[in-house]
GUFI-465535 format. One line per 2 residues: number of its first residue (from 1); for each residue x, y, z of C-alpha. Coordinates in steps of 0.2 Angstrom, whole numbers, plus 5000, padded with zeros to 4 digits. Example, Ala and Ser with C-alpha at 12.3 -4.5 7.8 and 13.67 -1.06 7.14 Angstrom:
% residues 2
1 = 5062/4978/5039; 5068/4995/5036
***
This chain:
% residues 388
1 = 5000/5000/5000; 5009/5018/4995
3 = 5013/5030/5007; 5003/5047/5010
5 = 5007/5062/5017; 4994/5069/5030
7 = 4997/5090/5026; 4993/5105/5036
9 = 4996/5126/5036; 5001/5134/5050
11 = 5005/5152/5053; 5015/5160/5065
13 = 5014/5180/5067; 5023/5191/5074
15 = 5032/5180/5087; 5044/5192/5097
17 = 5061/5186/5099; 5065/5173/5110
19 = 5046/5168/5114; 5037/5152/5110
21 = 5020/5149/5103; 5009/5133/5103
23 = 4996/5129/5093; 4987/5115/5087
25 = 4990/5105/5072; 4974/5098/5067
27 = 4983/5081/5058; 4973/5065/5063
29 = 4967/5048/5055; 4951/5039/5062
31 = 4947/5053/5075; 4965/5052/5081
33 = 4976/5062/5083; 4993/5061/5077
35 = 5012/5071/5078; 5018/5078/5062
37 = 5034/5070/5057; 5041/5086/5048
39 = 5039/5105/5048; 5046/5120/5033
41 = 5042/5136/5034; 5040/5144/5014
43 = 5057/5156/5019; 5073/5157/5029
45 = 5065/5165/5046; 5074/5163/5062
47 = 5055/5153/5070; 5061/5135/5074
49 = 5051/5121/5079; 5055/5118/5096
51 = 5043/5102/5100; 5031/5093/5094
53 = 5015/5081/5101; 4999/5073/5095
55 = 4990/5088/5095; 5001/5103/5097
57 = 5017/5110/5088; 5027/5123/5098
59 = 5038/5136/5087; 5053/5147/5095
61 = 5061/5163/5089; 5079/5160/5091
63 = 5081/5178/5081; 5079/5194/5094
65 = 5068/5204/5082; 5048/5200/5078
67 = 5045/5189/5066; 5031/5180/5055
69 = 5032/5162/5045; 5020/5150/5036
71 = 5026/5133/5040; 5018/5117/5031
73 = 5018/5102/5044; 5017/5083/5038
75 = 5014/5066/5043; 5019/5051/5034
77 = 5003/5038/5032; 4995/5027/5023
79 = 4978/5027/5014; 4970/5014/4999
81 = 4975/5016/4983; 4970/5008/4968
83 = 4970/5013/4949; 4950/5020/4953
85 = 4945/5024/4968; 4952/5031/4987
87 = 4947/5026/5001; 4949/5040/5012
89 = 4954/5042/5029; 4946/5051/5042
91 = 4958/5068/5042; 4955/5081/5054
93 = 4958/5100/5048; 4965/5113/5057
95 = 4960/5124/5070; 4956/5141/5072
97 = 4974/5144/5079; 4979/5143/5062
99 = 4970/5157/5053; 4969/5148/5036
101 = 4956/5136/5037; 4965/5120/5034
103 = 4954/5108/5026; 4957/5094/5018
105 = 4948/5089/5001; 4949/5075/4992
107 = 4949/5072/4973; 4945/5054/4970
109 = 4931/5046/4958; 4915/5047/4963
111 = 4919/5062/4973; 4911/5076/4977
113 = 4922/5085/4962; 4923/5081/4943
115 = 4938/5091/4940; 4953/5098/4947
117 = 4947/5117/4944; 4932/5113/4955
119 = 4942/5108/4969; 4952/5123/4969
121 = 4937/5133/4967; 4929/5126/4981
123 = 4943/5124/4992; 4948/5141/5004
125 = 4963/5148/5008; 4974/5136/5018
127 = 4967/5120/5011; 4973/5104/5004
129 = 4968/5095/4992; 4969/5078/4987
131 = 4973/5070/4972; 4970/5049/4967
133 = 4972/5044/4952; 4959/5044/4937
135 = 4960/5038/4920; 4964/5052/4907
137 = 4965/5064/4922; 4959/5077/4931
139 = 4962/5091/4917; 4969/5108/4920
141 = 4969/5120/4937; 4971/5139/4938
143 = 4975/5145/4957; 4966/5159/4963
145 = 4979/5174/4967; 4973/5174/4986
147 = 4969/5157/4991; 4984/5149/5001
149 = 4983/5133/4994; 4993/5114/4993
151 = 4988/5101/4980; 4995/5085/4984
153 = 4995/5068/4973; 4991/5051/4982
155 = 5002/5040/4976; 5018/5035/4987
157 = 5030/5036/4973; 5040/5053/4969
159 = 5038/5057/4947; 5024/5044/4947
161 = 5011/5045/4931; 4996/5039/4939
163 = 4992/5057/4947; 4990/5066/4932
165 = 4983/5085/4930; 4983/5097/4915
167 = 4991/5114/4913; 4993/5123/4930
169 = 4993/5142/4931; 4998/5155/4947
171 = 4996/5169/4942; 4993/5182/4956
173 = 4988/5199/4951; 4991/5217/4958
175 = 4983/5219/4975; 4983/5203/4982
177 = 4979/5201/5000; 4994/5194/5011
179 = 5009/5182/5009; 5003/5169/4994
181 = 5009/5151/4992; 5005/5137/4981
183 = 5013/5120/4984; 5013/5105/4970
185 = 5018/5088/4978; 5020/5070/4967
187 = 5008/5075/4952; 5010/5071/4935
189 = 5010/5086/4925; 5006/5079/4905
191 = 4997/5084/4892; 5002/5095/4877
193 = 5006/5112/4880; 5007/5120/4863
195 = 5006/5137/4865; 5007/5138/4882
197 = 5016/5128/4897; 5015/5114/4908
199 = 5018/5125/4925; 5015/5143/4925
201 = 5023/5157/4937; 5018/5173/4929
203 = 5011/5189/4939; 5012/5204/4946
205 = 5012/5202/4965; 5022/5195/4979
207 = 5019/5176/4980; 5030/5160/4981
209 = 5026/5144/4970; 5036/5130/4973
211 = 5033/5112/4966; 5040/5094/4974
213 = 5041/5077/4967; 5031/5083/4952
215 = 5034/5075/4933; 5032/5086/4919
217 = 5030/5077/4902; 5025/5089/4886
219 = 5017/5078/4870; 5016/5095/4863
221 = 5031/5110/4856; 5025/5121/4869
223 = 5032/5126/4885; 5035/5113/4900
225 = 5041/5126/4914; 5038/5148/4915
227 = 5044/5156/4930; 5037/5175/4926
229 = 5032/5184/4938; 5037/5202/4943
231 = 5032/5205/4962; 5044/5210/4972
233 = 5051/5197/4982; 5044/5183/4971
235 = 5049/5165/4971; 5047/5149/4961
237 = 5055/5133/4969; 5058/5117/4959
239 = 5065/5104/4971; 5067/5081/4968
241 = 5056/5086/4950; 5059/5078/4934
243 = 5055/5085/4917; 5054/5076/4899
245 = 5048/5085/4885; 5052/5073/4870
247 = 5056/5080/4855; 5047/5097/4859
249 = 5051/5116/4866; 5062/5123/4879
251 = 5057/5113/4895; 5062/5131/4909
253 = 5060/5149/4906; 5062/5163/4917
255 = 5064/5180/4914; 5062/5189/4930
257 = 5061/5187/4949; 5071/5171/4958
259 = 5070/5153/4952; 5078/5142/4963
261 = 5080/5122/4955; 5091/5109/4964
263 = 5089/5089/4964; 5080/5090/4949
265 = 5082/5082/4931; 5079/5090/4913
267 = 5078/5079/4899; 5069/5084/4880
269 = 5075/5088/4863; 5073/5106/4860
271 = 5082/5120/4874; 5083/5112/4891
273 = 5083/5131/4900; 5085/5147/4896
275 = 5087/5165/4906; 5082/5182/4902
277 = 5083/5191/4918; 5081/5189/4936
279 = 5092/5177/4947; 5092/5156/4941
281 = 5100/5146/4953; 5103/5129/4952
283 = 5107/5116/4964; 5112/5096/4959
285 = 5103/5101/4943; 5107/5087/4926
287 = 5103/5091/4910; 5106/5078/4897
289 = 5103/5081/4879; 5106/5078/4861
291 = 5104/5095/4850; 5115/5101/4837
293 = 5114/5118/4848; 5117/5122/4866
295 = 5108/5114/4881; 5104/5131/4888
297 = 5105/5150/4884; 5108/5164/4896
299 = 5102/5182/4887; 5101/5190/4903
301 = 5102/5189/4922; 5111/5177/4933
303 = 5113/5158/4932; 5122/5152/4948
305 = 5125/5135/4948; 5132/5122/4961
307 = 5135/5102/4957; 5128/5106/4939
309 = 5129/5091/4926; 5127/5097/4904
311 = 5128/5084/4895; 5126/5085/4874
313 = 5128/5070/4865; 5129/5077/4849
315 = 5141/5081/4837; 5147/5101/4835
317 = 5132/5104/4850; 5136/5115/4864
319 = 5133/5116/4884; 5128/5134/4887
321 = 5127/5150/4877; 5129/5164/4888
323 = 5124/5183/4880; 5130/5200/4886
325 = 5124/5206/4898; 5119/5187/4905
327 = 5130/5180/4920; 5134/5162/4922
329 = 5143/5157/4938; 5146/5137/4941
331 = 5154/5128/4956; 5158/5111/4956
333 = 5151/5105/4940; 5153/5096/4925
335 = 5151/5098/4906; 5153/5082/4894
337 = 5151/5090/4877; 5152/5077/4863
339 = 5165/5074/4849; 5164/5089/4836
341 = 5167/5107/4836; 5155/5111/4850
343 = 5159/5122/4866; 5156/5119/4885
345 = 5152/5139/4886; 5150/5149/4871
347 = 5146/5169/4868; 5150/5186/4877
349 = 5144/5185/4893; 5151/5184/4910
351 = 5156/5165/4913; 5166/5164/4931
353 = 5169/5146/4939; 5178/5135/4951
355 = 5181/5117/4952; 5173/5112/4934
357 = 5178/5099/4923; 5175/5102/4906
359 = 5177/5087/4891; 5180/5087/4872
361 = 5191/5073/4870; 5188/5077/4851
363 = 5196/5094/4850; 5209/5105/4854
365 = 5210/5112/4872; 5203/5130/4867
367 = 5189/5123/4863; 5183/5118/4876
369 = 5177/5132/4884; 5175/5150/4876
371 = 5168/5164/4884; 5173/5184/4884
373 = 5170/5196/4901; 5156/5207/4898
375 = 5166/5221/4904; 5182/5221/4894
377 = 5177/5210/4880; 5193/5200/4884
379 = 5192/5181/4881; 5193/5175/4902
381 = 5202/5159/4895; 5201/5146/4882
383 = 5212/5131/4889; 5203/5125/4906
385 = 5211/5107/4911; 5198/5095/4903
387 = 5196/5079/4913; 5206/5063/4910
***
């Protein structure tokens, strides 16, 4: 029987430093109650979680000024699954200490919901919803710009297909209410995406989107990934994800704001990533592809990169093309361009590294790697020690 995740929201405001605060938790099976296994808050904050019981969580400020956090609590568990129906267990939601509501609702066949869209329309800020698997689908899901939300797919395997939704959209707009978070857990993102993408970040107020253990698969030439959005502070996070888009289009776009991608895999055969502004940072990120171009393309903005992997297979292909006034900076990385006439790191933008192995056992040292400082237009260098 897979594993499940019982899910809750709690928020802690303006804890002064030093002082604790307990609330209830609300997470239960059957009627009872049950102690949360882990607790993260949606930023860095100096709140802690100091203990925990059946019922109640107590936080601490180890800081010494006021602050505020949104912390999602979990409990590993384990309800029936099988390929039509869920048999759900009894969950508990959360209590008025947490000022969100904290439902939980349940997307199975024969539910009280035909489709993702109207669970998320009829969930409320601070719910969860949850997602079994149904054949074809559960089709495509917009978020609501002030609904505090988390959509979470049943099964107990990370990348599984059998949780599978459409196209999802946050998009939150100018005036939202309060601090906005959407979180994605285990689904199976598919579908084709012509014209569009699989996951969409694109708006104009603060908010923070983050999407675990999901599988993105496009059968179409559109998008599979757009991190977009231009509130201040804004934040897309990517984290144990994997996505395939075949033969079609660029798999991660961002343009603005912070996009933050580590223990993730990127796999298609069109542009794996590109970067037009903002801040891209990538952690245990692996890009393996087969394209007569590069693997990804910097135009503008910052790349940062730690324990990347580029791989190109093909012949004269490159690893990244970075464009003034685009900065790329890697630590710790590798790039395995194949035989030809290909680069590791092509163009006129910034490229600054340390500890990187770069191979192209095919051609001379210089070309392995050629870039040129945005500021001087002088080649940085052109004959890097290539692994054995």
């Amino acid at each position: 029987m897979p594993a499940q995740l019982l899910v809750n929201v709690l928020t802690v405001t303006n804890l002064a430093g030093g002082a604790t605060l307990t609330v209830t938790h609300g997470l239960a099976s059957n009627d009872v109650s049950v102690a949360p296994t882990l607790a993260f808050p949606d930023r860095p904050t100096t709140i802690a979680v100091q203990s925990v019981s059946a019922t109640t969580i107590t936080f601490v400020n180890n800081g010494a000024a006021i602050a505020s956090a949104i912390f999602r609590v979990e409990r590993g568990w384990q309800p029936e699954v099988n390929a039509a129906t869920v048999t759900p267990l009894l969950y508990a939601g959360a209590t008025a200490a947490t000022g969100l509501g904290g439902n939980i609702l349940w997307l199975v066949v024969g539910g009280a919901y035909a489709t993702l869209q109207d669970a998320i329309n009829a969930a409320a800020s601070g719910d969860t919803i949850l997602v079994g698997p149904k054949a074809g689908g559960w089709g495509t899901g917009t978020f609501p710009a002030q609904k505090l939300l988390s959509l979470n797919g049943l099964s107990g395997a990370a990348h599984s297909t059998t949780i599978q939704v459409g196209p999802l959209a946050y998009s939150p707009g100018a005036g939202t209410i309060g601090q906005n978070q959407v979180w994605l857990d285990n689904l199976y993102v598919s579908g084709d995406f012509t014209g569009g993408s699989g996951i969409t970040f694109a708006g104009t107020a603060p908010a923070r989107f983050r999407a675990t253990g999901c599988f993105v698969s496009n059968s179409g030439s559109g998008t599979g990934i757009t991190s977009n959005n231009s509130g201040a502070g804004s934040s897309f996070y990517l984290d144990n994800c994997l996505s395939d888009q075949g033969a079609a289009g660029t798999i991660l776009v961002h343009t603005q704001g912070y996009t933050k991608v580590q223990d993730t895999e990127l796999h298609g055969g069109a542009l794996a990533f590109s970067c037009a502004g903002g801040t891209l940072e990538f952690n245990q990120v692996r890009a393996e592809y087969a394209l007569a171009a590069e693997v990804g393309r910097i135009t503008g903005g910052t790349l940062s990169g730690e324990d990347v992997f580029i791989r190109n297979t093909t012949g004269g292909g490159s690893g990244i093309a970075v464009t003034n006034p685009g900065v790329l900076l890697l630590n710790n990385g590798v790039f395995d361009v194949a035989v030809g006439a290909g680069y590791c790191v092509s163009g006129n933008g910034t490229f600054l590294y340390g500890q990187m192995t770069f191979t192209n056992v095919a051609v001379a040292l210089p070309r392995n790697v050629k870039t040129q400082n945005t500021l001087t237009q002088a080649q940085m260098t052109q004959s890097p020690t290539p692994s054995p």
